[in-house]
FIDOBA-825818 format. One record per atom (N, C-alpha, C): residue number from 1; residue in one letter; atom name; x, y, z. Coordinates in nm, 2 decimals. Atoms other than C-alpha are relative to their C-alpha. Example, Ala and Ser with C-alpha at 12.3 -4.5 7.8 and 13.67 -1.06 7.14 Angstrom:
! FIDOBA-825818
   n res atom      X      Y      Z
   1   A    N   0.09  -0.12   0.00
   1   A   CA   1.23  -0.45   0.78
   1   A    C   0.09   0.12   0.00
   2   S    N  -0.09  -0.11   0.00
   2   S   CA   1.37  -0.11   0.71
   2   S    C  -0.08   0.11   0.08
! end
This chain:
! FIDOBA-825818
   n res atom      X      Y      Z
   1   X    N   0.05  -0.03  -0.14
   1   X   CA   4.84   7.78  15.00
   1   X    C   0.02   0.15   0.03
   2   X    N  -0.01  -0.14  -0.02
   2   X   CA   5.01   8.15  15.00
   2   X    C  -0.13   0.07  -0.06
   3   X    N   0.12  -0.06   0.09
   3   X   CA   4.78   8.22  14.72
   3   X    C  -0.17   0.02   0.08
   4   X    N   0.09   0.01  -0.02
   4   X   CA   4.48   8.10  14.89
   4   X    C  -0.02   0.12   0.11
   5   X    N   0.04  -0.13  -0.10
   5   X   CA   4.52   8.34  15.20
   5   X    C  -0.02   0.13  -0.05
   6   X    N   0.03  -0.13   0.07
   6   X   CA   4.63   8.65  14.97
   6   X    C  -0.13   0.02  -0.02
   7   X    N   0.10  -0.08   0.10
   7   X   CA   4.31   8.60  14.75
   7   X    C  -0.10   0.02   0.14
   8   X    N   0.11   0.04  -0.08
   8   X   CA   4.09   8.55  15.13
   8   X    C   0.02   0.16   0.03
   9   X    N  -0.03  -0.16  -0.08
   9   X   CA   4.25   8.91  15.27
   9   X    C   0.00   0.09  -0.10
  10   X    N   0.06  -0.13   0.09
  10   X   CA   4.20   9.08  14.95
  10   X    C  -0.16  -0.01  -0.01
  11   X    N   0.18  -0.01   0.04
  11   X   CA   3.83   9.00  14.90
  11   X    C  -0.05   0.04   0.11
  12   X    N   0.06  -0.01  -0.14
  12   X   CA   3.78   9.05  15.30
  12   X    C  -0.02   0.18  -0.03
  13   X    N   0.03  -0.20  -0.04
  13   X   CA   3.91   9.46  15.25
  13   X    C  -0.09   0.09  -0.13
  14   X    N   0.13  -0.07   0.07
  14   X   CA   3.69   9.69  15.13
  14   X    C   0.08   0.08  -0.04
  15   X    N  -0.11  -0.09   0.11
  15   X   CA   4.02   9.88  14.98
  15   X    C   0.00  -0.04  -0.16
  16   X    N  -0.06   0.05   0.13
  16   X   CA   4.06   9.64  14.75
  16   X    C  -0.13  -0.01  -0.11
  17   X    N   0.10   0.01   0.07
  17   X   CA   3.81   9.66  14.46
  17   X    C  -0.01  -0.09  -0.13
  18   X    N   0.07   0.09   0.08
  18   X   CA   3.86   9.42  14.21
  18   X    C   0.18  -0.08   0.00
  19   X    N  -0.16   0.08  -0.02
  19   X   CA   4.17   9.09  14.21
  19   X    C  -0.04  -0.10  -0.15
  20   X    N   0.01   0.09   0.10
  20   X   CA   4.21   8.91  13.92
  20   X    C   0.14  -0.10   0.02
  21   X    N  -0.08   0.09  -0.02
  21   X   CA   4.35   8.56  13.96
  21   X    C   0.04  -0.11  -0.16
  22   X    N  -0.08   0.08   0.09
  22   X   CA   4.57   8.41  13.70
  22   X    C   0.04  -0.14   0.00
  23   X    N  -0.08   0.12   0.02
  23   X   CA   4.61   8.02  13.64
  23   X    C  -0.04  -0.11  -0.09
  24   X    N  -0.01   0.05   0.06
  24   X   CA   4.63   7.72  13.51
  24   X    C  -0.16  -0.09  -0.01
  25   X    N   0.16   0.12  -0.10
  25   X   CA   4.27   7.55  13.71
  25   X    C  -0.08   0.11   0.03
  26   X    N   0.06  -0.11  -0.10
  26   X   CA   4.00   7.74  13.86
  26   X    C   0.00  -0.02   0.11
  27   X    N  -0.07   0.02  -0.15
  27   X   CA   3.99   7.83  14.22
  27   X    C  -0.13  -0.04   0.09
  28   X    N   0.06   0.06  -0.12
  28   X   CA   3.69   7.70  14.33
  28   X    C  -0.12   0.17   0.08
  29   X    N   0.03  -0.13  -0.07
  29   X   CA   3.58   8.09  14.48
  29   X    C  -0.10   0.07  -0.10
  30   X    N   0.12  -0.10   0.00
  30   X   CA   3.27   8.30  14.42
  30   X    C   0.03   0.09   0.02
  31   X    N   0.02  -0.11  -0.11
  31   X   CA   3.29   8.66  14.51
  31   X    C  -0.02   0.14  -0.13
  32   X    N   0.01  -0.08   0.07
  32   X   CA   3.18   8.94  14.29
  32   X    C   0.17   0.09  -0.05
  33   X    N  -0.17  -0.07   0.01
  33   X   CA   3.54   9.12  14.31
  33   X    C   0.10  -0.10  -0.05
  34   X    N  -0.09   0.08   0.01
  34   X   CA   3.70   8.85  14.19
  34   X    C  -0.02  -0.06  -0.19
  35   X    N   0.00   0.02   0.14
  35   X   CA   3.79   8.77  13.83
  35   X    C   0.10  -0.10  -0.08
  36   X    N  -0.10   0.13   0.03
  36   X   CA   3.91   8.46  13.68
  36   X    C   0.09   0.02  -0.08
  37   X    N  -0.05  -0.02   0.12
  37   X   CA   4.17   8.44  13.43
  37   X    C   0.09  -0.17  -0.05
  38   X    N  -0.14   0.08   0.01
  38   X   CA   4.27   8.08  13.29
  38   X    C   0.02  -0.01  -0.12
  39   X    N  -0.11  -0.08   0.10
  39   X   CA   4.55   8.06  13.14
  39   X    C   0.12  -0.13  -0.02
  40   X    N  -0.07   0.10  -0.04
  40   X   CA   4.76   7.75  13.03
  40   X    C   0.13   0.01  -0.01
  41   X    N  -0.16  -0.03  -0.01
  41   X   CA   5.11   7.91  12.94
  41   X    C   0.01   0.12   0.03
  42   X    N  -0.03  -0.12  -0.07
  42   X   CA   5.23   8.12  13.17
  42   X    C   0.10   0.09  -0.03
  43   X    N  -0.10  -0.07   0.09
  43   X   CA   5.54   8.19  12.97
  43   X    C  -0.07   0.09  -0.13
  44   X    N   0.02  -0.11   0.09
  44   X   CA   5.33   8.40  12.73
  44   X    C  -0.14   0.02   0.02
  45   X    N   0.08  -0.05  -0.07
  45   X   CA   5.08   8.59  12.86
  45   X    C  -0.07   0.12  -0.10
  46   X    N   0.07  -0.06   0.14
  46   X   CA   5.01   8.78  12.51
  46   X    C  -0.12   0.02   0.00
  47   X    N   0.13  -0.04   0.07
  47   X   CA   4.65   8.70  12.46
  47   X    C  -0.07  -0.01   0.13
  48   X    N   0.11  -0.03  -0.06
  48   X   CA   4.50   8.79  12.79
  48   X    C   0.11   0.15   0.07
  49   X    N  -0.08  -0.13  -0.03
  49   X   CA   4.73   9.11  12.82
  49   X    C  -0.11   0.10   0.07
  50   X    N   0.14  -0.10  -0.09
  50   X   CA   4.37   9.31  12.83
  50   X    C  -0.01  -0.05   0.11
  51   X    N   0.02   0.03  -0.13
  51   X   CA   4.30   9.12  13.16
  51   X    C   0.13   0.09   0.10
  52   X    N  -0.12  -0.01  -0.12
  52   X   CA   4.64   9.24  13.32
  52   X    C   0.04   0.15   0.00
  53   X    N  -0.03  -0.14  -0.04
  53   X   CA   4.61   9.62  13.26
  53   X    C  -0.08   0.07   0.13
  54   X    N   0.11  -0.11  -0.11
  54   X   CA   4.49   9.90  13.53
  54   X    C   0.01  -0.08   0.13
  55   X    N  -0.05   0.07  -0.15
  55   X   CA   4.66   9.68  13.82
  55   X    C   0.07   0.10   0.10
  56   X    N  -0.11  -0.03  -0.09
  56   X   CA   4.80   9.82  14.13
  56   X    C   0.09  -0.07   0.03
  57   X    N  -0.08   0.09  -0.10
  57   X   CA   4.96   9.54  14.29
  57   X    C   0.01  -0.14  -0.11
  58   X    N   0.00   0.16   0.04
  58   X   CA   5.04   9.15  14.18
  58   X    C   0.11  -0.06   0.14
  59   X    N  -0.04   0.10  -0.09
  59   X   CA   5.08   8.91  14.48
  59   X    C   0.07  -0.14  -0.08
  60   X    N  -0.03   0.13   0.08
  60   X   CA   5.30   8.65  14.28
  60   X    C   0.06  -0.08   0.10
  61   X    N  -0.01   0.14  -0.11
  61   X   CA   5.27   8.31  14.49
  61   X    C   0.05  -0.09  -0.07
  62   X    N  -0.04   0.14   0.05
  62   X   CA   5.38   8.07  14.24
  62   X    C   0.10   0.00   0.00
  63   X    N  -0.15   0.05  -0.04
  63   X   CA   5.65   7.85  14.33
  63   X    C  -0.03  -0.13  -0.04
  64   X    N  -0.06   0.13  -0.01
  64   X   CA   5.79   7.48  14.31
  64   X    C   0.03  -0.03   0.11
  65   X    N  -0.09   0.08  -0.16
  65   X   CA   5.96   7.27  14.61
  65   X    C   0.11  -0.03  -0.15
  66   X    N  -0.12   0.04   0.13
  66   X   CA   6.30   7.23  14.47
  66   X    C   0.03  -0.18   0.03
  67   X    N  -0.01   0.14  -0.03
  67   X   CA   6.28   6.85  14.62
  67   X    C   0.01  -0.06  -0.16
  68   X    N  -0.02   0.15   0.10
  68   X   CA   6.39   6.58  14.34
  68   X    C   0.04   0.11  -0.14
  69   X    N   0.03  -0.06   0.14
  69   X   CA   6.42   6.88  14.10
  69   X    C   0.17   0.04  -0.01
  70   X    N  -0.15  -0.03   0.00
  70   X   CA   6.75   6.94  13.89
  70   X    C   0.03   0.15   0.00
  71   X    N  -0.02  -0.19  -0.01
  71   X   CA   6.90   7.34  13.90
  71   X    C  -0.10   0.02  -0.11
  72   X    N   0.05  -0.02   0.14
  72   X   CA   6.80   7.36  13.53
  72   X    C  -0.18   0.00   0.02
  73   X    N   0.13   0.00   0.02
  73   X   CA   6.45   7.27  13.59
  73   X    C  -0.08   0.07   0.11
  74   X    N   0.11  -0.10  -0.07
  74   X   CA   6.38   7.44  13.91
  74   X    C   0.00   0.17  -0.02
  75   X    N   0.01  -0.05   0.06
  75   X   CA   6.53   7.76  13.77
  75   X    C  -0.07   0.08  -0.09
  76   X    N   0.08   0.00   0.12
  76   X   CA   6.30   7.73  13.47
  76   X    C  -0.14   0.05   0.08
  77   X    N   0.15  -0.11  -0.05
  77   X   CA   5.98   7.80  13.68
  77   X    C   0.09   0.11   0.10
  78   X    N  -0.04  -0.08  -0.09
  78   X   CA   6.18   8.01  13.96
  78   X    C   0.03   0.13  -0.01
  79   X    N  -0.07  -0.11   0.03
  79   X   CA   6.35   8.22  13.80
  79   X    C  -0.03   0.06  -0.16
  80   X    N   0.01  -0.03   0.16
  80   X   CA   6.27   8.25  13.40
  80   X    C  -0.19   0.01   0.02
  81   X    N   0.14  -0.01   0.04
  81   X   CA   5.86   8.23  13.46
  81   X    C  -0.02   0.15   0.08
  82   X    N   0.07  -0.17  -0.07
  82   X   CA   5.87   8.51  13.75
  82   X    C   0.02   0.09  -0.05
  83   X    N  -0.07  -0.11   0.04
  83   X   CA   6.11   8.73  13.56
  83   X    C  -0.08   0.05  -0.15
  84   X    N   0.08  -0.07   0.14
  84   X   CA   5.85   8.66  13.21
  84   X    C  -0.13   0.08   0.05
  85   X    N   0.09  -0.08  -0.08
  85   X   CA   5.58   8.75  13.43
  85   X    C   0.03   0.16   0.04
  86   X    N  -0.01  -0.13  -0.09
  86   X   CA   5.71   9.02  13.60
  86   X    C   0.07   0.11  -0.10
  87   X    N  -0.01  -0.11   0.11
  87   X   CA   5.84   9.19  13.26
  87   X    C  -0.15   0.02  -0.06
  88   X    N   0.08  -0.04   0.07
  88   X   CA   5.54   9.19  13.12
  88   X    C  -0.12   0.11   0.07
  89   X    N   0.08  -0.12  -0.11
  89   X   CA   5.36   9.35  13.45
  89   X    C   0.04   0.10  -0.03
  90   X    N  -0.12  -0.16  -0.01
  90   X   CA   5.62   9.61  13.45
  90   X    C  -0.01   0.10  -0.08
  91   X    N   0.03  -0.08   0.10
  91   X   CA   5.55   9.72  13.11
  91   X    C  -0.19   0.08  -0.04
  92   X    N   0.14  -0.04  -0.01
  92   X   CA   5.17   9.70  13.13
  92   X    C  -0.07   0.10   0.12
  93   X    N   0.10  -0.08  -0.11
  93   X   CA   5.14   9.86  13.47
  93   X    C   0.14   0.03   0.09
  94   X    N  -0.12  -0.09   0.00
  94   X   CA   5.48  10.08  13.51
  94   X    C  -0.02   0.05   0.18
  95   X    N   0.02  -0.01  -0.17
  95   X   CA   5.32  10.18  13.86
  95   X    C  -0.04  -0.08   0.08
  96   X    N   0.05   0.16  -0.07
  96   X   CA   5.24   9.81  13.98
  96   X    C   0.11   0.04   0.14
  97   X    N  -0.07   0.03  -0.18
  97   X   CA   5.35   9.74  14.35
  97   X    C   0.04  -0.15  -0.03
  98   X    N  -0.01   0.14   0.04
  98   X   CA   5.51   9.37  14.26
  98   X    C   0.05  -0.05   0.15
  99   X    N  -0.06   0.05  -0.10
  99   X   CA   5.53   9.12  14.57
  99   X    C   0.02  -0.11  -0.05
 100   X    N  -0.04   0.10   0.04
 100   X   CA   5.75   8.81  14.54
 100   X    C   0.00  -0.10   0.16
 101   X    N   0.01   0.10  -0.07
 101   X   CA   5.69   8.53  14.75
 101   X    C   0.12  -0.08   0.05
 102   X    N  -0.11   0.04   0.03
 102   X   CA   6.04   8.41  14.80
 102   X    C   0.03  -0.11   0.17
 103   X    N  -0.01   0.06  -0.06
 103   X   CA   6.16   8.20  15.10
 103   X    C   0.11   0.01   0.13
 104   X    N  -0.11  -0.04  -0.06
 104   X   CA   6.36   8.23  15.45
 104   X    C   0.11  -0.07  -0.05
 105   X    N  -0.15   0.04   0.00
 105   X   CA   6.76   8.18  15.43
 105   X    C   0.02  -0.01  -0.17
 106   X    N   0.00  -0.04   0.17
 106   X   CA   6.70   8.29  15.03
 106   X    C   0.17   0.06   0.04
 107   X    N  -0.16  -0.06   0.03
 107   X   CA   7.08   8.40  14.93
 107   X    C   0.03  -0.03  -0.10
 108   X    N  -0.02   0.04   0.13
 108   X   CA   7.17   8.45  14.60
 108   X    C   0.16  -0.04   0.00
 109   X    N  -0.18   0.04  -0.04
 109   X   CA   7.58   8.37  14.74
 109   X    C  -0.02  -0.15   0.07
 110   X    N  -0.01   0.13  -0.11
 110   X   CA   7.44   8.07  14.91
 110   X    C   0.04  -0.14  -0.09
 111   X    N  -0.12   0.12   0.07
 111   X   CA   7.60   7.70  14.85
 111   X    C  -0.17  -0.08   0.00
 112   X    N   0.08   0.06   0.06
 112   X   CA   7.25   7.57  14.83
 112   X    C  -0.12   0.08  -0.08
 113   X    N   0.08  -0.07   0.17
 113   X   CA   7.04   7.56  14.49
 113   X    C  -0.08   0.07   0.04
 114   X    N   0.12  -0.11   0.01
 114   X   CA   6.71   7.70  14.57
 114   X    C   0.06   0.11   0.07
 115   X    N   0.01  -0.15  -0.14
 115   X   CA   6.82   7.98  14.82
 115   X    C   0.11   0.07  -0.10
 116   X    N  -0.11  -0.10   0.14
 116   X   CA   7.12   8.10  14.49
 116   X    C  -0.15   0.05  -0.08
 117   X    N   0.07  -0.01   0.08
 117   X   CA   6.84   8.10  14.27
 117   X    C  -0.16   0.05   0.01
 118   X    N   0.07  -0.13  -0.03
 118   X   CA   6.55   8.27  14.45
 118   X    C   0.08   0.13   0.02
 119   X    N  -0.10  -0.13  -0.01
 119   X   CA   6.82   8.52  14.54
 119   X    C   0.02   0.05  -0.10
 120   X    N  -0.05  -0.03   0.11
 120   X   CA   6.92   8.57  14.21
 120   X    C  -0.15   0.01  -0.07
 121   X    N   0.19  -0.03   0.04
 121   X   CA   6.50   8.59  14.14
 121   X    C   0.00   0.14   0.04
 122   X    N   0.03  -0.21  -0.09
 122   X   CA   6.47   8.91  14.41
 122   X    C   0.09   0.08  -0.07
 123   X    N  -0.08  -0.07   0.03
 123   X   CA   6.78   9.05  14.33
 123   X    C  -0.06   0.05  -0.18
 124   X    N   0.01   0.00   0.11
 124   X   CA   6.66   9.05  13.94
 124   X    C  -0.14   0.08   0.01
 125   X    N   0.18  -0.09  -0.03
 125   X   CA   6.28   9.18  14.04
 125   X    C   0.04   0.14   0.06
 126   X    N  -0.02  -0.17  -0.06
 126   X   CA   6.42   9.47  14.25
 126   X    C   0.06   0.09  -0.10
 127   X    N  -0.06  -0.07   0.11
 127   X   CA   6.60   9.58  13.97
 127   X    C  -0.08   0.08  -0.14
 128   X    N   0.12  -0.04   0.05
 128   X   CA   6.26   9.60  13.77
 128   X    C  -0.04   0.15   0.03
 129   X    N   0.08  -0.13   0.02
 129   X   CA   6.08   9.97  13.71
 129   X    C  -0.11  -0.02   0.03
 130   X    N   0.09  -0.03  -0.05
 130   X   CA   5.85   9.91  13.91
 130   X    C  -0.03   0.12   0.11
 131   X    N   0.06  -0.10  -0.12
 131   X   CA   5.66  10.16  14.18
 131   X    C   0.09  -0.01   0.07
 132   X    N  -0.05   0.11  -0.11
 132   X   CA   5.80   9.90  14.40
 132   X    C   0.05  -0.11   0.02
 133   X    N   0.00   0.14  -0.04
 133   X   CA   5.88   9.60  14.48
 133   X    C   0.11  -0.07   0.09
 134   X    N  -0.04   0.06  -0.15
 134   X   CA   5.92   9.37  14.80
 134   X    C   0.00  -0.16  -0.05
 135   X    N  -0.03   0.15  -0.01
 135   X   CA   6.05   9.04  14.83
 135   X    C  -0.04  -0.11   0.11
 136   X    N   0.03   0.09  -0.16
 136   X   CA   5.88   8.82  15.15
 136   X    C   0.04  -0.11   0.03
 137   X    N  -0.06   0.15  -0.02
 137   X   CA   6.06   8.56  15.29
 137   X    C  -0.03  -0.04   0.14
 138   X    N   0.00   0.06  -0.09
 138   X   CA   5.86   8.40  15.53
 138   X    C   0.03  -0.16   0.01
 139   X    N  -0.04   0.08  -0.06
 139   X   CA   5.94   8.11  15.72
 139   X    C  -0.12  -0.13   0.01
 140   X    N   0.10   0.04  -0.02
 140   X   CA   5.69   7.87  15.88
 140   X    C  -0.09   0.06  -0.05
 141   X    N   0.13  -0.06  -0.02
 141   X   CA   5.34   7.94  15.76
 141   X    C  -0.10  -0.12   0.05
 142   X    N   0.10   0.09  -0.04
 142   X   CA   5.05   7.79  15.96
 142   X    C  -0.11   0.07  -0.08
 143   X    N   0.17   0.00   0.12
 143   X   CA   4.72   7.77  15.72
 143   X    C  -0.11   0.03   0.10
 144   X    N   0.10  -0.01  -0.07
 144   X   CA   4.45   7.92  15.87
 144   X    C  -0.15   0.01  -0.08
 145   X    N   0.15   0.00   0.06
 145   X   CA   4.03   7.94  15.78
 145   X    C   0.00  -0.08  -0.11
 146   X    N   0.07   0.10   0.05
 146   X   CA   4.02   7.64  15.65
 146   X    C   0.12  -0.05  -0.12
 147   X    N  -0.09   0.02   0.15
 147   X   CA   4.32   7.68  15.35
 147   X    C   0.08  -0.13   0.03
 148   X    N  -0.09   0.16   0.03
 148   X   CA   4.50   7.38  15.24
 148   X    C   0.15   0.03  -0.09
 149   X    N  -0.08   0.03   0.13
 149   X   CA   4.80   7.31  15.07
 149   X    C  -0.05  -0.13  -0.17
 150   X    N   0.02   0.05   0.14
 150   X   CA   4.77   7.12  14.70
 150   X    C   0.10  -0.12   0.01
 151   X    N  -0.11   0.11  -0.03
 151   X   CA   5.13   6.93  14.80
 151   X    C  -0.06  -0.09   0.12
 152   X    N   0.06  -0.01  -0.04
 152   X   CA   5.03   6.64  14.97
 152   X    C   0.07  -0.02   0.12
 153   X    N  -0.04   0.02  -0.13
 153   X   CA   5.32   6.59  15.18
 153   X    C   0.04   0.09   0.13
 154   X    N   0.00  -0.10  -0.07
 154   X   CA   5.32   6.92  15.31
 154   X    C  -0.13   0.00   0.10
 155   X    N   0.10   0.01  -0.05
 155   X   CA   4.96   6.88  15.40
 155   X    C  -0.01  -0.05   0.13
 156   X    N  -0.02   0.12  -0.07
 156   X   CA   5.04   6.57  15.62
 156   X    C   0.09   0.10   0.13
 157   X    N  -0.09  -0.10  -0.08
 157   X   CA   5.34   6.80  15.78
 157   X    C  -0.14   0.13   0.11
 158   X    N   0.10  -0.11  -0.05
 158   X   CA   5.06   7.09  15.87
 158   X    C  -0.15  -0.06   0.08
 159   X    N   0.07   0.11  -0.09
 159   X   CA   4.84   6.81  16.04
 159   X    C   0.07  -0.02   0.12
 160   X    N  -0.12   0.00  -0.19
 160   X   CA   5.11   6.76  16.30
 160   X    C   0.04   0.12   0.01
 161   X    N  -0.04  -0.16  -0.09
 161   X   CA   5.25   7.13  16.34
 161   X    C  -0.12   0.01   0.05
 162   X    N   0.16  -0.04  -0.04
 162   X   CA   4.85   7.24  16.37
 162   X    C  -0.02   0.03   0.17
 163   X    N   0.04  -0.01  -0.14
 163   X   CA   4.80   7.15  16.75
 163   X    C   0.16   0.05   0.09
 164   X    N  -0.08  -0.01  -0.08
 164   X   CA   5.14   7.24  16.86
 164   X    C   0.07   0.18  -0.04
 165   X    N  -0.07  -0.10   0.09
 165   X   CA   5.19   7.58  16.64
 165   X    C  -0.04   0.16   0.10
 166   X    N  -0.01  -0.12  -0.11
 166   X   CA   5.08   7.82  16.97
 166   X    C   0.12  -0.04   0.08
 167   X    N  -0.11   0.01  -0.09
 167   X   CA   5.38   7.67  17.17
 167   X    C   0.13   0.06  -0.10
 168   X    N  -0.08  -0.04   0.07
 168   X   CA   5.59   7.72  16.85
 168   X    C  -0.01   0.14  -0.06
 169   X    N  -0.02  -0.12  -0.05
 169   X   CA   5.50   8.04  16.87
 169   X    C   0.05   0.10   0.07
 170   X    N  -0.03   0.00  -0.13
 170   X   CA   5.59   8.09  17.20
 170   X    C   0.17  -0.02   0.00
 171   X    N  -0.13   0.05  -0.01
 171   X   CA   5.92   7.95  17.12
 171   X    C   0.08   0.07  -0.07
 172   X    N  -0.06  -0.02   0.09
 172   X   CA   6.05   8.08  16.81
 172   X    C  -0.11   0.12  -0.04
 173   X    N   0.12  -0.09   0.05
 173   X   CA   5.79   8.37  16.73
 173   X    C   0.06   0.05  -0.15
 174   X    N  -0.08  -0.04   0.11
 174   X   CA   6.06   8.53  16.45
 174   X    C  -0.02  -0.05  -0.11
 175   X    N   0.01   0.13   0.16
 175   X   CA   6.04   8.23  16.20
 175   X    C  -0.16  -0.04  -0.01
 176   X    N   0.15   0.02   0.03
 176   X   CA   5.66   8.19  16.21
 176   X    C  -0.10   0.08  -0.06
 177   X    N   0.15  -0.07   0.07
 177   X   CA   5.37   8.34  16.00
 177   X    C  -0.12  -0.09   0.00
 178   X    N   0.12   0.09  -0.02
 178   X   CA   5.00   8.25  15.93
 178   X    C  -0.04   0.09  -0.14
 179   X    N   0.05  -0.10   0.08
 179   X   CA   4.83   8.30  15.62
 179   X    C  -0.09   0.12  -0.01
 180   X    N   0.05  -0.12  -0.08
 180   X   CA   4.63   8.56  15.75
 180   X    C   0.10   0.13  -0.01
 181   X    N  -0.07  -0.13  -0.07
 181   X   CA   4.91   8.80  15.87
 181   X    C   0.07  -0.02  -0.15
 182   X    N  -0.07  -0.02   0.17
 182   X   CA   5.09   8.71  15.52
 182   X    C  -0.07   0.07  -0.10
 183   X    N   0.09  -0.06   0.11
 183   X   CA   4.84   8.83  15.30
 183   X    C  -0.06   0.14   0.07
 184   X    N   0.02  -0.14  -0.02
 184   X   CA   4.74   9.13  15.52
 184   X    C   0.14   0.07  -0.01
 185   X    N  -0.14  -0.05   0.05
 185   X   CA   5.12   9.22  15.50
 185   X    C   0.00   0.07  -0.12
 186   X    N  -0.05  -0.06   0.18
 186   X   CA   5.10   9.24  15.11
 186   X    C  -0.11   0.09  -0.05
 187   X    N   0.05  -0.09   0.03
 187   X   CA   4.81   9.43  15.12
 187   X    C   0.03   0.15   0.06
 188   X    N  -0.03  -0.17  -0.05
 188   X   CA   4.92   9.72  15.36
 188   X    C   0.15  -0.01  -0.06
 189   X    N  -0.14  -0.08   0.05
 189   X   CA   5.29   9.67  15.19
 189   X    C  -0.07   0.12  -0.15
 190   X    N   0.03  -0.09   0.10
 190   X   CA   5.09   9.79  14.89
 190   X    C  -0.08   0.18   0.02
 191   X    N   0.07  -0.08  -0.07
 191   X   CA   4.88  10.03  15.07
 191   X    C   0.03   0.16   0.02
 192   X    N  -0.08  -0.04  -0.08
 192   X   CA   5.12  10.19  15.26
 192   X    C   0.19   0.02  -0.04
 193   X    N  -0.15   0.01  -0.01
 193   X   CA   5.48  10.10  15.19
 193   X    C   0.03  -0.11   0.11
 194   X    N  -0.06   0.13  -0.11
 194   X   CA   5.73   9.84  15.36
 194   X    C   0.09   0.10   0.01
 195   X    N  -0.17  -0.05  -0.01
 195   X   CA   6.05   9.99  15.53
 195   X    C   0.05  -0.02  -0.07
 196   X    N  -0.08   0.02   0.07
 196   X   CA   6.23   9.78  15.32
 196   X    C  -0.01  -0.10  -0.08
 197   X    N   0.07   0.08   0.12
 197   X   CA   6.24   9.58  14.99
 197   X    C  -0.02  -0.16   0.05
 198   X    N   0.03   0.13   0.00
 198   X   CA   6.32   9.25  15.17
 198   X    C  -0.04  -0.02   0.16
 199   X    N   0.07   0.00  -0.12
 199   X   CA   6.11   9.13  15.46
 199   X    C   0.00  -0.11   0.02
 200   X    N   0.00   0.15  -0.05
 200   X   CA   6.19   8.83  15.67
 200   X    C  -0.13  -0.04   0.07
 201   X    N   0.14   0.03   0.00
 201   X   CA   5.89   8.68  15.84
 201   X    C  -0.03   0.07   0.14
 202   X    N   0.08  -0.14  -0.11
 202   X   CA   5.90   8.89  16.17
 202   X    C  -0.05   0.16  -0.05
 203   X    N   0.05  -0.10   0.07
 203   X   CA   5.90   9.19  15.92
 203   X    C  -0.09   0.01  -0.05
 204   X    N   0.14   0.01   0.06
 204   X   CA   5.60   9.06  15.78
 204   X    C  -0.16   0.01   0.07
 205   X    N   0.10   0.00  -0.13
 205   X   CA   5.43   9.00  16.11
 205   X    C   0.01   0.18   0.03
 206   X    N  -0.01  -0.15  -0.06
 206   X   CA   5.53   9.36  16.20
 206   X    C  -0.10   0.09  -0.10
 207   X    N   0.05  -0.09   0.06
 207   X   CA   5.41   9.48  15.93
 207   X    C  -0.19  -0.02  -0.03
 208   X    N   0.12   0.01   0.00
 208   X   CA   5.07   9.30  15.92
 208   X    C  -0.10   0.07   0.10
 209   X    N   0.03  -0.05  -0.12
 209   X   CA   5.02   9.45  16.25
 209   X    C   0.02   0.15   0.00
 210   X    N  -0.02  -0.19   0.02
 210   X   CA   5.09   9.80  16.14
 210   X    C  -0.12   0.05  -0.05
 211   X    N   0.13  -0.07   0.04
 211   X   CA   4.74   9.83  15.98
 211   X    C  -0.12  -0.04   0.08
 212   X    N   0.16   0.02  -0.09
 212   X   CA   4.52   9.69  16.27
 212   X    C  -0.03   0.14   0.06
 213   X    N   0.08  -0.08  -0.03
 213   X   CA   4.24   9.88  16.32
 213   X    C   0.00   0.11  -0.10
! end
């Protein structure tokens, strides 16, 4: 669902000149600037290396729900796929801008699994040679222009926030995003720069709002 916004707000700016999407399916999307790449093991990214030079930026969205999953296995994509990923960016495109999709109340000291072990993901990416690199840990996101989630009981969830997600606005504004303001974020963090490497989800809003107009 992150994905789907990023790839809507890069193909929208006229900065961005060409996005190449990495996965396992295709995505469905048309757009001249847009360049497929599938790819079934993401752990070795060897023979489409030509595709992944002369990058500025990589919006990396892929994640898991740690629901029903043991440490060991959510780890295994969380922490060992972003980190093969994100060596191999690093070396191919030493000036890449790397964003990590990561999650509020992330803590690599914290007493629950996912939020040690995204923590212990950022902490391990920032420490990368890259340009850059920012960590986003938004909160709520409401799906906008049409995007869906893939999970389907998330989906079901974003059926009932939907009509009530201006009041929850209203209420809680801090812990809310939209994919919209998420994906314009990661384009002006690349842009531009972020204050700072790790951005909760009002820093994300702030910052999406720092390039209108």
């Amino acid at each position: 669902m992150v994905g789907q916004g990023v790839l809507r707000e890069c193909l929208l700016d006229d900065d961005v000149n060409k996005v190449v999407a990495v996965g396992r399916s295709p995505l469905g999307t048309q757009n001249p600037k847009l360049k497929e790449v599938i790819h079934e093991d993401l752990f070795d990214l060897s023979a489409i290396e030509p595709e992944l030079t002369g990058l500025d930026a990589c919006a990396f969205c892929l994640g898991v729900s740690a629901v029903g999953m043991s440490e060991q296995d959510y780890r295994r994509i969380t922490y060992d796929l972003t980190l093969s990923v994100a060596n191999t960016l690093v070396r191919l495109n030493p000036g890449m801008t790397f964003i990590y999709v990561s999650g509020a109340n992330t803590n690599s000291a914290g007493r629950m699994m996912w939020a040690r072990v995204k923590g212990e993901t950022e902490n391990a990416l920032i420490k990368l040679p890259f340009r850059s690199a920012y960590m986003f840990r938004p909160g709520y996101i409401q799906p906008l222009h049409g995007i869906r989630t893939k999970t389907a009981w998330y989906g079901a969830f974003y059926a009932v926030m939907g009509p009530i997600y201006p009041l929850l606005k209203m209420i809680a504004p801090k812990y809310l995003t939209t994919t919209e303001q998420l994906g314009r974020a990661m384009i002006i963090a690349v842009k531009q720069g972020a204050p700072k490497a790790i951005l909760e989800s009002a820093d994300i809003d702030g910052l999406s709002r720092s390039g209108a107009g």
